[in-house]
C-alpha positions as CSV (number, residue, x, y, z in Angstrom):
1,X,-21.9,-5.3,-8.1
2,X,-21.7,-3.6,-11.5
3,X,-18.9,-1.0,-12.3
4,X,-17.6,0.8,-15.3
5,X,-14.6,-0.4,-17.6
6,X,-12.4,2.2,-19.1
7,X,-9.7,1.7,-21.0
8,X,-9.0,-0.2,-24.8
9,X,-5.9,-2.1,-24.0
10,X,-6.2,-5.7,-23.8
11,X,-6.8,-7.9,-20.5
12,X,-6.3,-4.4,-18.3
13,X,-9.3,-3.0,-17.0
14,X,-10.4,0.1,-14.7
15,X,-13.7,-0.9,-12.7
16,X,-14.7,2.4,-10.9
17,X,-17.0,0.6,-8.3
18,X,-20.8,1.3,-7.7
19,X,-21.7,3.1,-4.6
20,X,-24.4,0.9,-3.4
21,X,-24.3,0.0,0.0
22,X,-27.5,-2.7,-0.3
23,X,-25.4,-4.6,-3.0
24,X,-22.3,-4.8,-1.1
25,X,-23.9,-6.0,2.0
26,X,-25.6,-9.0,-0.2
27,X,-22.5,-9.8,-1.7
28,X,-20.7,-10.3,1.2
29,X,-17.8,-12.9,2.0
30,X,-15.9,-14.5,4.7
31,X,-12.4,-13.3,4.9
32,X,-9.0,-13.5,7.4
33,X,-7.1,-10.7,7.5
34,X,-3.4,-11.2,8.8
35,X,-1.7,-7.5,9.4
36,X,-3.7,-5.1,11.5
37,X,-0.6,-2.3,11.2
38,X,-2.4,1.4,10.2
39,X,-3.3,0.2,6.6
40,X,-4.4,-3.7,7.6
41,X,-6.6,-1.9,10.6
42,X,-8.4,0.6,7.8
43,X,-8.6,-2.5,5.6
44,X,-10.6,-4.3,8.1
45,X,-12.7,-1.6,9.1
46,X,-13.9,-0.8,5.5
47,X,-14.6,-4.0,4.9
48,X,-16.6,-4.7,7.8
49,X,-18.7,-1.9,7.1
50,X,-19.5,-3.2,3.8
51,X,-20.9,-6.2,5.5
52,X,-17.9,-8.5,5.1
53,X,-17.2,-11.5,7.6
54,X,-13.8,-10.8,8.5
55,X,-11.8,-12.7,11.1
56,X,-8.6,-10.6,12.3
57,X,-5.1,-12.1,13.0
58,X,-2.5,-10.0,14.0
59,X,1.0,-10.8,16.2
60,X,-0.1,-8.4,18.6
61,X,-2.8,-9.9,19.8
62,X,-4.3,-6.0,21.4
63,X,-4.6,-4.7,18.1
64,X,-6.9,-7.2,16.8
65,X,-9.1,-7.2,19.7
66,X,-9.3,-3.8,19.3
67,X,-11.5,-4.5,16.1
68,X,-14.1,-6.6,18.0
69,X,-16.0,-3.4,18.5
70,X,-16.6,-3.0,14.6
71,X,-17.5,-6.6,14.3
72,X,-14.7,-8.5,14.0
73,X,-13.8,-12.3,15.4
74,X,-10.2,-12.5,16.4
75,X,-8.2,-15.2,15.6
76,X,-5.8,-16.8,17.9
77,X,-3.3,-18.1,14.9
78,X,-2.6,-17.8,11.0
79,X,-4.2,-21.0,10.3
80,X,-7.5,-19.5,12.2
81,X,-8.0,-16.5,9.9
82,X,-7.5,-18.9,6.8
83,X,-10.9,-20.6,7.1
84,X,-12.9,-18.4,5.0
85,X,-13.2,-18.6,1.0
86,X,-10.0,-15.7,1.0
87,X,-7.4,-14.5,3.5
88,X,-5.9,-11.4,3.0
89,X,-2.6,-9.8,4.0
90,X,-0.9,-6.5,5.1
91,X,2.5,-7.2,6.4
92,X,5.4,-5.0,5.7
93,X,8.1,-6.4,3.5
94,X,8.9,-10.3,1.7
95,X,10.4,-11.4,4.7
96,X,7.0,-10.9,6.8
97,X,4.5,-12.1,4.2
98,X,6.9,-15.3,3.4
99,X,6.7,-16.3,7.2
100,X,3.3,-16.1,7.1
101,X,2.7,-18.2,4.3
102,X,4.9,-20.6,4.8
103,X,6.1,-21.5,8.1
104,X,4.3,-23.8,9.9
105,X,0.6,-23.4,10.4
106,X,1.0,-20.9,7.7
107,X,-1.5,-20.2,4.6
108,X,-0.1,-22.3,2.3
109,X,-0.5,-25.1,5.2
110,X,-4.1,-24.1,6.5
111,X,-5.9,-22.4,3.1
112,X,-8.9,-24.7,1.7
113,X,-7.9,-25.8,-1.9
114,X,-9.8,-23.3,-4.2
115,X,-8.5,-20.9,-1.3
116,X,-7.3,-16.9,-2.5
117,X,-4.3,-15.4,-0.6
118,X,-5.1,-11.5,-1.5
119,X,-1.4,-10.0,-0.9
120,X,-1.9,-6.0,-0.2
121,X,1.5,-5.4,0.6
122,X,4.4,-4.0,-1.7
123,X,7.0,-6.6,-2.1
124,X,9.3,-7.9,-4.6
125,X,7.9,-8.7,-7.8
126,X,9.6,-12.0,-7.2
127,X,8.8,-12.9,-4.4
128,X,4.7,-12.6,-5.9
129,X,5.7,-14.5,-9.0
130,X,6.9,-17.2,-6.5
131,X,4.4,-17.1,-4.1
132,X,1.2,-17.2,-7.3
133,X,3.7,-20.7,-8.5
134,X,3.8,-22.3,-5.0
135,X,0.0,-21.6,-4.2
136,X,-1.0,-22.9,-7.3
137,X,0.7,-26.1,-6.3
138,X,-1.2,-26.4,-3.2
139,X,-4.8,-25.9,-5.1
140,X,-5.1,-22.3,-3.9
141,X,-5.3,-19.1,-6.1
142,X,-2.6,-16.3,-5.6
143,X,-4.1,-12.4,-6.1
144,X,-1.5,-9.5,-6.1
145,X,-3.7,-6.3,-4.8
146,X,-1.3,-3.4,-3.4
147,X,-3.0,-0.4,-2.8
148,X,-2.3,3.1,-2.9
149,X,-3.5,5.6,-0.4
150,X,-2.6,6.8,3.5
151,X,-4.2,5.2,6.6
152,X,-6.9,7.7,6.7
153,X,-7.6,6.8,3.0
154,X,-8.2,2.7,4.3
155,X,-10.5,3.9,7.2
156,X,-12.3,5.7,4.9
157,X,-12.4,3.3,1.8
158,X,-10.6,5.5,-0.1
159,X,-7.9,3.2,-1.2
160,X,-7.0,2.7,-4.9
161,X,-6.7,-0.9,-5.8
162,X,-4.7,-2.6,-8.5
163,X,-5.3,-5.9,-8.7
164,X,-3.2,-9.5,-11.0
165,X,-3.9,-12.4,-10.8
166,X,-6.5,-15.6,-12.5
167,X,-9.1,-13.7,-13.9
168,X,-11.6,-15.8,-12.0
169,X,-10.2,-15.3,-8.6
170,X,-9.6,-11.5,-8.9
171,X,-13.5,-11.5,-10.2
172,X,-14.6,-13.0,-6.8
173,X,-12.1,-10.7,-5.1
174,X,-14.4,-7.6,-6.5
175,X,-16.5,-7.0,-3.6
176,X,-13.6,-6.9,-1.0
177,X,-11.5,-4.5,-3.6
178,X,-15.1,-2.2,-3.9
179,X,-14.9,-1.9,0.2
180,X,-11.6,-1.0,0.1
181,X,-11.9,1.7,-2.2
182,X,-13.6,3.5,-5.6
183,X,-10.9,2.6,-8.1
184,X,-9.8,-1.1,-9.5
185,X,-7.2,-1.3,-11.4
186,X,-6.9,-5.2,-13.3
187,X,-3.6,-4.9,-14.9
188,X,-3.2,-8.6,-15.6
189,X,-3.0,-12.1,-15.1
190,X,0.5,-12.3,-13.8
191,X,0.6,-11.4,-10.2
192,X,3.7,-9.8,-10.6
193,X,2.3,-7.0,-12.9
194,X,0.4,-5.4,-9.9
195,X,3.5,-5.4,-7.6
196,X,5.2,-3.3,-10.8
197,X,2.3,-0.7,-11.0
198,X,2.7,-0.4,-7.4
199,X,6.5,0.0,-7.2
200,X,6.3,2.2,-10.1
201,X,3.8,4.5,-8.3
202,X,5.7,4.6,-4.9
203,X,8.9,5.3,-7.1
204,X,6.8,8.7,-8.8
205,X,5.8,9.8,-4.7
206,X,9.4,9.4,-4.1
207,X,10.7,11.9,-6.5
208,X,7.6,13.8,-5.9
209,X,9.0,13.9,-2.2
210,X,12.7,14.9,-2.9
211,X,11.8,17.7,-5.5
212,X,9.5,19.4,-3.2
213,X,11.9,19.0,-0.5
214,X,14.7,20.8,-3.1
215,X,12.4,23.4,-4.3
216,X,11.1,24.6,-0.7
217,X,14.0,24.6,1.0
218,X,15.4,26.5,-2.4
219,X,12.5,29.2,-1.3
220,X,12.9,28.8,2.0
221,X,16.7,29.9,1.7
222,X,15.9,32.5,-0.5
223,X,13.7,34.0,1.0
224,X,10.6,33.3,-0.5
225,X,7.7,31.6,1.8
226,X,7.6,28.0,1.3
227,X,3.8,27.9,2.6
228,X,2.9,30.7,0.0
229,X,4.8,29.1,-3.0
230,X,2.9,25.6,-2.6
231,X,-0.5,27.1,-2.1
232,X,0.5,28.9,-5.7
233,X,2.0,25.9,-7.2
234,X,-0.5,23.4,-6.2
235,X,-3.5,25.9,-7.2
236,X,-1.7,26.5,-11.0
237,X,0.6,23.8,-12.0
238,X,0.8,21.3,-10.0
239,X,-2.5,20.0,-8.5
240,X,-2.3,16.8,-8.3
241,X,-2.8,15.9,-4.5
242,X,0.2,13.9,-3.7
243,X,2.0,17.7,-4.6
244,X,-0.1,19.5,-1.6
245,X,-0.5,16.3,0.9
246,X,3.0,15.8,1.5
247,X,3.9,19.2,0.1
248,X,2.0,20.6,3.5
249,X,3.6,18.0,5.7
250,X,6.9,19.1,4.2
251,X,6.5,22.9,4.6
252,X,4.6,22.7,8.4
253,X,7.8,19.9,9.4
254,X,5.1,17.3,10.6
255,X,6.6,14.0,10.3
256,X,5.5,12.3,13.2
257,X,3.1,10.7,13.2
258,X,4.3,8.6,10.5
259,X,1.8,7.9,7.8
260,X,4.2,5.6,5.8
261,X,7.4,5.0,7.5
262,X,10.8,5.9,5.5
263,X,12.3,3.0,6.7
264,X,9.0,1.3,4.3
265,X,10.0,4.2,2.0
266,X,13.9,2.8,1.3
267,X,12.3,-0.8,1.5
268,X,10.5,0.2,-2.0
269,X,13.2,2.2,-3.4
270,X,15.4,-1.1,-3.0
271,X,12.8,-3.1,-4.8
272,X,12.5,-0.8,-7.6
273,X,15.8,-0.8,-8.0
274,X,15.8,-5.1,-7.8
275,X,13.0,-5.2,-10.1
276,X,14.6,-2.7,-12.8
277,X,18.1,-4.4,-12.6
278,X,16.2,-7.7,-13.1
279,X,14.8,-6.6,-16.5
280,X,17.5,-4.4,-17.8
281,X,16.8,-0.8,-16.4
282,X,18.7,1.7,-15.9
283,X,16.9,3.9,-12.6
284,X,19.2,6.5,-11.9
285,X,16.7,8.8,-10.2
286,X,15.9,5.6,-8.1
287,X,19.9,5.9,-6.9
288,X,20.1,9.0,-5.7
289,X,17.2,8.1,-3.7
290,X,18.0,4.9,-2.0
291,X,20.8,7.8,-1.1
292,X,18.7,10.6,0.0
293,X,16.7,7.8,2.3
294,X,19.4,6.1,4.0
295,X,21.0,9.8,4.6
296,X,17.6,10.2,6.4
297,X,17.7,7.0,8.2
298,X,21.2,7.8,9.5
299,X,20.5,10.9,11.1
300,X,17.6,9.1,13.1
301,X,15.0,9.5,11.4
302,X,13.9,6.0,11.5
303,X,10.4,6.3,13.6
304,X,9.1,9.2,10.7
305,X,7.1,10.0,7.2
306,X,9.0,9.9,4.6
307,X,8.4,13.1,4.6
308,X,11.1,13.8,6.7
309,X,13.3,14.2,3.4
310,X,12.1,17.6,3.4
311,X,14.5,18.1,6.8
312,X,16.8,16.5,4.9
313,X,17.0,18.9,2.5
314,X,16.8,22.0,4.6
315,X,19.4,20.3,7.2
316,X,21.9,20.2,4.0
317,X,21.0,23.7,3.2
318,X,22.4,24.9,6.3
319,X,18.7,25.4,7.8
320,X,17.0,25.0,11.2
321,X,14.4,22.1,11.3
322,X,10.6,23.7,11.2
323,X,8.9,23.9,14.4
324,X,5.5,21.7,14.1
Protein backbone atom coordinates (compact mmCIF):
# COMPACT_ATOMS: atom_id res chain seq x y z
CA UNK A 1 0.00 0.00 0.00
CA UNK A 2 1.47 3.32 -1.39
CA UNK A 3 0.43 6.80 0.21
CA UNK A 4 1.61 10.32 -0.08
CA UNK A 5 4.28 12.07 2.26
CA UNK A 6 3.79 15.67 3.09
CA UNK A 7 5.61 17.57 5.11
CA UNK A 8 9.74 18.70 5.14
CA UNK A 9 10.45 18.26 8.72
CA UNK A 10 12.67 15.56 9.64
CA UNK A 11 11.62 11.83 10.71
CA UNK A 12 7.65 13.23 10.78
CA UNK A 13 5.65 12.15 8.01
CA UNK A 14 1.86 12.56 6.80
CA UNK A 15 0.92 9.27 4.69
CA UNK A 16 -2.65 10.07 3.37
CA UNK A 17 -3.56 6.36 2.61
CA UNK A 18 -4.59 4.88 -0.82
CA UNK A 19 -8.13 3.94 -1.26
CA UNK A 20 -7.73 0.58 -2.69
CA UNK A 21 -9.67 -1.99 -1.33
CA UNK A 22 -7.82 -5.06 -3.45
CA UNK A 23 -4.45 -3.88 -1.81
CA UNK A 24 -5.59 -3.85 1.55
CA UNK A 25 -7.28 -7.15 1.42
CA UNK A 26 -3.72 -8.62 0.15
CA UNK A 27 -1.91 -7.09 2.71
CA UNK A 28 -3.73 -8.25 5.36
CA UNK A 29 -2.56 -9.30 9.06
CA UNK A 30 -3.44 -11.23 12.06
CA UNK A 31 -4.25 -9.06 14.88
CA UNK A 32 -5.91 -9.17 18.74
CA UNK A 33 -7.77 -6.51 19.74
CA UNK A 34 -8.34 -6.05 23.56
CA UNK A 35 -11.11 -3.13 24.23
CA UNK A 36 -14.36 -3.52 22.35
CA UNK A 37 -15.81 -0.05 24.20
CA UNK A 38 -17.53 2.30 21.16
CA UNK A 39 -14.05 3.28 19.64
CA UNK A 40 -12.28 -0.52 20.08
CA UNK A 41 -15.87 -2.00 18.46
CA UNK A 42 -15.44 0.63 15.25
CA UNK A 43 -11.72 -0.33 15.38
CA UNK A 44 -12.55 -3.90 14.83
CA UNK A 45 -15.17 -3.43 12.43
CA UNK A 46 -13.01 -1.32 10.02
CA UNK A 47 -10.46 -3.49 10.10
CA UNK A 48 -12.20 -6.53 9.36
CA UNK A 49 -13.63 -5.11 6.45
CA UNK A 50 -10.29 -4.35 5.06
CA UNK A 51 -9.68 -8.06 5.33
CA UNK A 52 -7.72 -8.15 8.52
CA UNK A 53 -7.70 -11.38 10.88
CA UNK A 54 -8.74 -9.98 13.93
CA UNK A 55 -9.36 -11.97 17.11
CA UNK A 56 -11.51 -9.84 19.81
CA UNK A 57 -10.92 -9.77 23.60
CA UNK A 58 -12.98 -7.81 25.58
CA UNK A 59 -13.99 -8.18 29.69
CA UNK A 60 -17.41 -8.34 28.67
CA UNK A 61 -17.40 -11.24 27.09
CA UNK A 62 -21.22 -10.10 24.98
CA UNK A 63 -19.60 -7.39 23.30
CA UNK A 64 -17.09 -9.34 21.62
CA UNK A 65 -19.34 -12.03 20.55
CA UNK A 66 -21.29 -9.46 19.21
CA UNK A 67 -18.47 -9.06 16.43
CA UNK A 68 -18.61 -12.70 15.27
CA UNK A 69 -21.17 -11.59 12.75
CA UNK A 70 -18.49 -9.30 10.91
CA UNK A 71 -15.94 -12.05 11.09
CA UNK A 72 -14.38 -11.97 14.14
CA UNK A 73 -12.95 -15.08 16.47
CA UNK A 74 -13.43 -14.17 20.08
CA UNK A 75 -10.96 -14.80 22.49
CA UNK A 76 -11.63 -16.26 25.85
CA UNK A 77 -8.44 -14.33 27.64
CA UNK A 78 -5.62 -11.56 26.97
CA UNK A 79 -3.06 -14.08 26.26
CA UNK A 80 -5.55 -15.53 23.39
CA UNK A 81 -5.85 -12.31 21.35
CA UNK A 82 -1.86 -11.97 21.61
CA UNK A 83 -1.11 -14.72 19.12
CA UNK A 84 -1.06 -12.88 16.02
CA UNK A 85 2.08 -10.85 14.61
CA UNK A 86 0.35 -7.39 16.62
CA UNK A 87 -2.27 -6.93 19.33
CA UNK A 88 -3.85 -3.86 19.61
CA UNK A 89 -5.57 -1.96 22.51
CA UNK A 90 -8.45 0.44 23.34
CA UNK A 91 -8.90 0.62 27.05
CA UNK A 92 -9.73 3.81 28.81
CA UNK A 93 -7.01 5.23 31.00
CA UNK A 94 -3.14 3.91 32.32
CA UNK A 95 -4.59 2.03 34.92
CA UNK A 96 -6.64 -0.24 32.37
CA UNK A 97 -3.97 -0.61 29.65
CA UNK A 98 -1.18 -1.43 32.59
CA UNK A 99 -3.37 -4.36 33.75
CA UNK A 100 -3.57 -5.66 30.61
CA UNK A 101 -0.09 -5.73 29.88
CA UNK A 102 1.21 -6.74 32.75
CA UNK A 103 -0.73 -8.76 35.06
CA UNK A 104 -0.63 -12.12 34.66
CA UNK A 105 -1.42 -13.71 31.36
CA UNK A 106 -0.93 -10.30 30.16
CA UNK A 107 0.84 -9.03 26.78
CA UNK A 108 4.00 -8.58 27.98
CA UNK A 109 3.59 -12.40 29.37
CA UNK A 110 1.87 -13.97 26.10
CA UNK A 111 3.22 -11.60 22.96
CA UNK A 112 5.68 -13.60 20.55
CA UNK A 113 9.16 -11.88 20.69
CA UNK A 114 9.22 -9.57 17.45
CA UNK A 115 5.53 -9.09 18.88
CA UNK A 116 3.85 -5.08 18.43
CA UNK A 117 1.56 -3.87 21.26
CA UNK A 118 -0.39 -0.96 19.06
CA UNK A 119 -1.62 1.26 22.14
CA UNK A 120 -4.89 3.47 20.74
CA UNK A 121 -5.73 4.80 23.85
CA UNK A 122 -4.84 8.36 25.32
CA UNK A 123 -2.65 7.88 28.35
CA UNK A 124 0.12 9.44 30.10
CA UNK A 125 3.03 10.14 28.11
CA UNK A 126 4.83 8.23 30.83
CA UNK A 127 3.17 5.60 31.15
CA UNK A 128 4.05 4.91 26.94
CA UNK A 129 7.58 5.87 27.49
CA UNK A 130 7.53 3.06 30.16
CA UNK A 131 5.59 0.66 28.51
CA UNK A 132 8.02 1.09 24.75
CA UNK A 133 11.26 0.40 27.66
CA UNK A 134 9.70 -2.72 29.28
CA UNK A 135 8.47 -4.29 25.88
CA UNK A 136 11.67 -3.83 24.40
CA UNK A 137 12.99 -5.90 27.22
CA UNK A 138 10.77 -8.68 26.50
CA UNK A 139 11.79 -8.75 22.58
CA UNK A 140 8.53 -7.07 21.59
CA UNK A 141 8.07 -3.73 19.79
CA UNK A 142 5.92 -0.88 21.51
CA UNK A 143 3.78 1.49 18.84
CA UNK A 144 1.91 4.55 20.31
CA UNK A 145 -1.26 5.12 17.79
CA UNK A 146 -4.04 7.39 19.53
CA UNK A 147 -6.56 8.36 17.21
CA UNK A 148 -8.76 11.18 16.75
CA UNK A 149 -12.30 10.90 15.75
CA UNK A 150 -16.01 9.97 17.35
CA UNK A 151 -17.39 6.32 17.36
CA UNK A 152 -19.15 6.88 14.10
CA UNK A 153 -15.78 8.10 12.70
CA UNK A 154 -14.15 4.22 13.69
CA UNK A 155 -17.25 2.42 12.17
CA UNK A 156 -16.70 4.29 9.32
CA UNK A 157 -12.83 4.34 9.01
CA UNK A 158 -12.70 7.73 9.43
CA UNK A 159 -10.27 7.87 12.19
CA UNK A 160 -7.09 10.06 12.10
CA UNK A 161 -4.10 8.23 13.14
CA UNK A 162 -0.86 9.41 14.70
CA UNK A 163 1.38 7.05 15.04
CA UNK A 164 5.63 6.69 17.30
CA UNK A 165 7.34 4.32 17.65
CA UNK A 166 10.55 1.99 15.73
CA UNK A 167 10.29 2.97 12.34
CA UNK A 168 10.15 -0.64 11.30
CA UNK A 169 7.31 -1.63 13.40
CA UNK A 170 5.09 1.40 12.72
CA UNK A 171 5.92 0.58 8.84
CA UNK A 172 4.30 -2.98 9.31
CA UNK A 173 1.60 -1.29 11.36
CA UNK A 174 0.58 0.72 7.97
CA UNK A 175 -2.10 -1.44 6.72
CA UNK A 176 -4.05 -1.64 10.14
CA UNK A 177 -3.58 2.37 10.55
CA UNK A 178 -4.93 2.62 6.47
CA UNK A 179 -8.25 0.55 7.79
CA UNK A 180 -8.67 2.65 10.52
CA UNK A 181 -8.74 5.73 8.76
CA UNK A 182 -7.38 8.27 5.59
CA UNK A 183 -4.78 10.21 7.57
CA UNK A 184 -1.30 8.96 9.29
CA UNK A 185 0.42 11.01 11.14
CA UNK A 186 4.38 9.44 12.00
CA UNK A 187 5.53 12.04 14.43
CA UNK A 188 8.51 10.02 15.69
CA UNK A 189 10.39 7.42 17.06
CA UNK A 190 9.64 8.00 20.69
CA UNK A 191 6.36 6.57 21.55
CA UNK A 192 5.72 9.16 23.77
CA UNK A 193 5.57 11.90 21.00
CA UNK A 194 2.17 10.48 19.67
CA UNK A 195 0.58 10.44 23.15
CA UNK A 196 1.65 14.51 23.10
CA UNK A 197 0.08 15.15 19.62
CA UNK A 198 -2.85 13.50 21.06
CA UNK A 199 -3.14 15.26 24.40
CA UNK A 200 -2.42 18.33 22.70
CA UNK A 201 -5.33 17.82 20.26
CA UNK A 202 -7.97 16.78 23.02
CA UNK A 203 -6.56 19.86 25.01
CA UNK A 204 -7.65 22.31 21.56
CA UNK A 205 -11.42 20.31 21.54
CA UNK A 206 -11.52 21.24 25.12
CA UNK A 207 -11.27 24.91 24.88
CA UNK A 208 -13.08 24.53 21.67
CA UNK A 209 -15.91 23.12 24.01
CA UNK A 210 -15.95 25.72 26.87
CA UNK A 211 -15.79 28.79 24.39
CA UNK A 212 -18.71 27.67 22.53
CA UNK A 213 -20.48 26.81 25.59
CA UNK A 214 -19.54 30.76 26.88
CA UNK A 215 -20.44 32.35 23.60
CA UNK A 216 -24.02 30.54 23.13
CA UNK A 217 -25.16 30.71 26.30
CA UNK A 218 -23.79 34.67 25.91
CA UNK A 219 -26.48 34.70 22.86
CA UNK A 220 -28.73 32.61 24.33
CA UNK A 221 -29.06 35.18 27.35
CA UNK A 222 -29.13 37.99 25.20
CA UNK A 223 -31.30 37.12 23.17
CA UNK A 224 -29.85 36.20 20.15
CA UNK A 225 -30.54 32.45 18.73
CA UNK A 226 -27.83 30.30 19.51
CA UNK A 227 -28.82 27.80 16.50
CA UNK A 228 -28.72 30.88 14.13
CA UNK A 229 -25.38 32.31 15.38
CA UNK A 230 -23.49 28.88 14.83
CA UNK A 231 -24.97 28.15 11.52
CA UNK A 232 -23.40 31.94 10.78
CA UNK A 233 -20.22 31.41 12.56
CA UNK A 234 -19.49 27.96 11.34
CA UNK A 235 -20.41 29.03 7.61
CA UNK A 236 -17.85 32.40 7.86
CA UNK A 237 -15.26 32.10 10.47
CA UNK A 238 -15.11 29.27 12.07
CA UNK A 239 -15.53 26.15 9.87
CA UNK A 240 -13.61 23.86 11.06
CA UNK A 241 -15.91 20.77 12.05
CA UNK A 242 -15.10 20.17 15.58
CA UNK A 243 -16.81 24.11 15.83
CA UNK A 244 -20.37 22.77 14.26
CA UNK A 245 -20.17 18.89 15.60
CA UNK A 246 -20.23 19.72 19.15
CA UNK A 247 -21.30 23.23 18.53
CA UNK A 248 -24.88 21.46 17.32
CA UNK A 249 -24.83 19.02 20.22
CA UNK A 250 -24.28 22.09 22.45
CA UNK A 251 -27.00 24.30 21.08
CA UNK A 252 -29.80 21.16 20.58
CA UNK A 253 -28.69 19.98 24.63
CA UNK A 254 -27.92 16.36 23.33
CA UNK A 255 -25.51 14.85 25.52
CA UNK A 256 -26.64 11.50 26.00
CA UNK A 257 -25.73 9.34 24.22
CA UNK A 258 -22.21 9.99 25.13
CA UNK A 259 -19.82 10.08 22.24
CA UNK A 260 -16.73 10.58 24.53
CA UNK A 261 -17.52 10.60 28.17
CA UNK A 262 -16.44 13.78 30.35
CA UNK A 263 -15.41 11.70 32.98
CA UNK A 264 -12.62 10.50 29.72
CA UNK A 265 -12.74 14.33 29.09
CA UNK A 266 -11.13 15.35 32.86
CA UNK A 267 -8.99 12.12 32.54
CA UNK A 268 -7.10 14.08 29.54
CA UNK A 269 -7.21 17.42 30.99
CA UNK A 270 -5.27 15.82 34.07
CA UNK A 271 -2.74 14.33 31.73
CA UNK A 272 -2.12 17.46 30.00
CA UNK A 273 -1.73 19.05 32.85
CA UNK A 274 0.97 16.02 34.14
CA UNK A 275 2.65 16.06 31.01
CA UNK A 276 3.12 19.99 30.89
CA UNK A 277 4.24 20.18 34.60
CA UNK A 278 6.66 17.44 33.74
CA UNK A 279 8.47 19.61 31.13
CA UNK A 280 8.08 22.96 32.51
CA UNK A 281 4.71 24.37 31.19
CA UNK A 282 2.72 26.57 32.30
CA UNK A 283 -1.25 25.47 31.03
CA UNK A 284 -3.39 27.82 32.58
CA UNK A 285 -6.27 27.42 30.15
CA UNK A 286 -5.85 23.64 30.93
CA UNK A 287 -6.75 24.81 34.85
CA UNK A 288 -9.67 26.40 34.48
CA UNK A 289 -10.77 23.38 32.71
CA UNK A 290 -9.87 20.50 34.85
CA UNK A 291 -12.36 23.15 36.86
CA UNK A 292 -15.07 23.57 34.44
CA UNK A 293 -15.09 19.39 34.15
CA UNK A 294 -15.16 18.44 37.62
CA UNK A 295 -17.95 21.31 38.14
CA UNK A 296 -19.73 19.16 35.47
CA UNK A 297 -18.98 15.87 37.13
CA UNK A 298 -20.38 17.23 40.41
CA UNK A 299 -23.59 18.09 39.33
CA UNK A 300 -24.09 14.51 37.85
CA UNK A 301 -23.09 14.66 34.88
CA UNK A 302 -20.97 11.64 34.95
CA UNK A 303 -22.86 9.25 32.28
CA UNK A 304 -22.60 12.37 29.39
CA UNK A 305 -20.59 14.10 26.26
CA UNK A 306 -18.48 16.29 27.25
CA UNK A 307 -20.58 18.26 25.79
CA UNK A 308 -22.56 18.74 28.65
CA UNK A 309 -20.26 21.86 29.49
CA UNK A 310 -22.48 23.63 27.36
CA UNK A 311 -25.28 23.07 30.40
CA UNK A 312 -22.74 24.07 32.45
CA UNK A 313 -22.46 27.24 31.11
CA UNK A 314 -26.05 28.08 30.72
CA UNK A 315 -26.85 26.50 34.34
CA UNK A 316 -24.28 29.30 35.66
CA UNK A 317 -25.97 31.79 33.62
CA UNK A 318 -29.10 31.45 35.34
CA UNK A 319 -30.69 29.38 32.34
CA UNK A 320 -33.04 26.43 31.96
CA UNK A 321 -31.30 23.24 30.43
CA UNK A 322 -32.43 22.72 26.55
CA UNK A 323 -34.97 20.34 25.96
CA UNK A 324 -33.45 17.51 23.43
Amino acid sequence: MEGRRDGPAKGIALWVAAADPSVREESGMEVGLIGLGKMGTGIAKSLLRAGHRVTVFNRTRARAEALRADGATVAGSVAEACRGEAVLTMVADDAALEGVVTGEGGILASLRRGGIHVSLSTISTALSDRLAEEHSKAGQEFVAAPVFGRPEAAEAAKLAVVAAGPPTSVQRCKPLFEAMGPKLFVVGERSSMANVVKLSGNFLIATVLESLAEALTFARKSGVDPGLLLEFLTTTMFTAPVYKTYGELIVQGKHEPAGFALPLGLKDVRLVLQAAEAASVPMPIASVLRDRFVTAMARGNQDKDWSVIGRVAAEDAGLPPVKN
